[in-house]
Each structure stands twice: as C-alpha cells, then as structure tokens.
C-alpha positions in Angstrom: -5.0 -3.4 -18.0 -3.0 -2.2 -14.7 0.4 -0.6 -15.1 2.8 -0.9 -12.3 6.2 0.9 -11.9 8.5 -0.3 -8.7 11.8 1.7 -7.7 13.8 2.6 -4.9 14.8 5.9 -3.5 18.5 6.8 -4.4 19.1 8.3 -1.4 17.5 5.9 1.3 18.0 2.1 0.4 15.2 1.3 3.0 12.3 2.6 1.0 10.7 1.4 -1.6 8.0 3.1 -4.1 5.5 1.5 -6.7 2.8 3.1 -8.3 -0.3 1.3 -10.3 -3.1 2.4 -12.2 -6.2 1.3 -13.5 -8.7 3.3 -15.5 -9.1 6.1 -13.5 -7.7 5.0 -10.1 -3.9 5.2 -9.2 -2.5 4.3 -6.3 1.3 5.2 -4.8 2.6 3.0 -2.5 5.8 3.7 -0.2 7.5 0.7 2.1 9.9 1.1 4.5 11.6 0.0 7.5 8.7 0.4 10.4 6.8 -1.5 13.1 3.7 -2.9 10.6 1.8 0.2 10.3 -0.5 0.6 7.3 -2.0 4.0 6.6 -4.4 4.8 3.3 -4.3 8.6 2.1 -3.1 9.4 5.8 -5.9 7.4 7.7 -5.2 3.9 9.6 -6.0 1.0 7.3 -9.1 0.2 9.4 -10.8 3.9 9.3 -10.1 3.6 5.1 -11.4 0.3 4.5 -15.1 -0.8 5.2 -14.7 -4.5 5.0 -13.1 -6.9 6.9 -11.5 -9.6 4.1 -10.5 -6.5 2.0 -8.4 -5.1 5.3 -6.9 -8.9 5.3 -6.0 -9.0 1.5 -3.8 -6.0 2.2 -2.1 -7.6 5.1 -1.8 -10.7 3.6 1.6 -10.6 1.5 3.8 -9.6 4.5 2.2 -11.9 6.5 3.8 -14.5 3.9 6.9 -13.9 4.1 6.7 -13.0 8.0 7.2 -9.6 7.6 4.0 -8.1 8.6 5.6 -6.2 11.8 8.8 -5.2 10.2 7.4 -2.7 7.2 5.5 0.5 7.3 3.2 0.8 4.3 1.9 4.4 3.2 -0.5 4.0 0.2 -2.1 7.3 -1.3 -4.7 6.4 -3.6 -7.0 8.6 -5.9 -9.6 7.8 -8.4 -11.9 5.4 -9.0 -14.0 4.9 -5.5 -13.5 2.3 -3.2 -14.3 -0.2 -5.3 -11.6 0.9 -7.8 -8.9 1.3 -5.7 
C-alpha cells in the first residue's frame, strides 16, 4: 500500500513537500510558486517520461483547478523503474 506524507516548509509558506512510496520506488515532490514548469530528477518532464498520456496524467490536477501555469513542480524519484514510479 503507498504511504504519502505532505508538509510545508517553515520558513517559505510558498512551497510545499510530499513524499510517497511504494515497494521500492519513492518519490519527493516539491511545489511552488513558478511559471508551470515540471522537472523529473532534474530533467524536463518530456525528456523523463516516454509516453504521451502518462506526461498528461501528471499535468492533469493543476490543469483542474486552473493552476497549471502558476506552480513549479520538482519531483525526484528513485526506485522501482519507470513503471514503478
């Protein structure tokens, strides 16, 4: 079963952290204040991810709430293989 922890930074209210983990993958995830840039383990979104639809599902919940242009999104993720993570 995934675990997921969400907090803010003390010092910056503007960023939020979560971290979740499954089996062997674990992935850190940091949201801020930005212009709708996505980066995995330091690459753009589109160099990381392979598919098309999985690319979308990431972008999906700020597009939502109409906030896909107002957060950056830094996800470092370890473990698992693509298909884990």
């Amino acid at each position: 079963m995934a675990r997921t922890e969400t907090h803010s930074e003390d010092n910056d209210k503007n960023v939020v952290r979560a971290v979740g983990r499954r089996k062997e993958a674990s992935a850190r995830v940091r949201l801020e204040l930005g212009d709708g840039n996505i980066t995995v383990n330091g690459d753009d979104l589109g160099d990381y991810l392979p598919v098309q639809w999985w690319i979308d599902d990431v972008h999906t919940p700020l597009e939502i709430v109409s906030k896909a242009k107002d957060f950056d999104v830094s996800i470092k993720i370890s473990g698992g293989g693509h298909h884990g993570q």
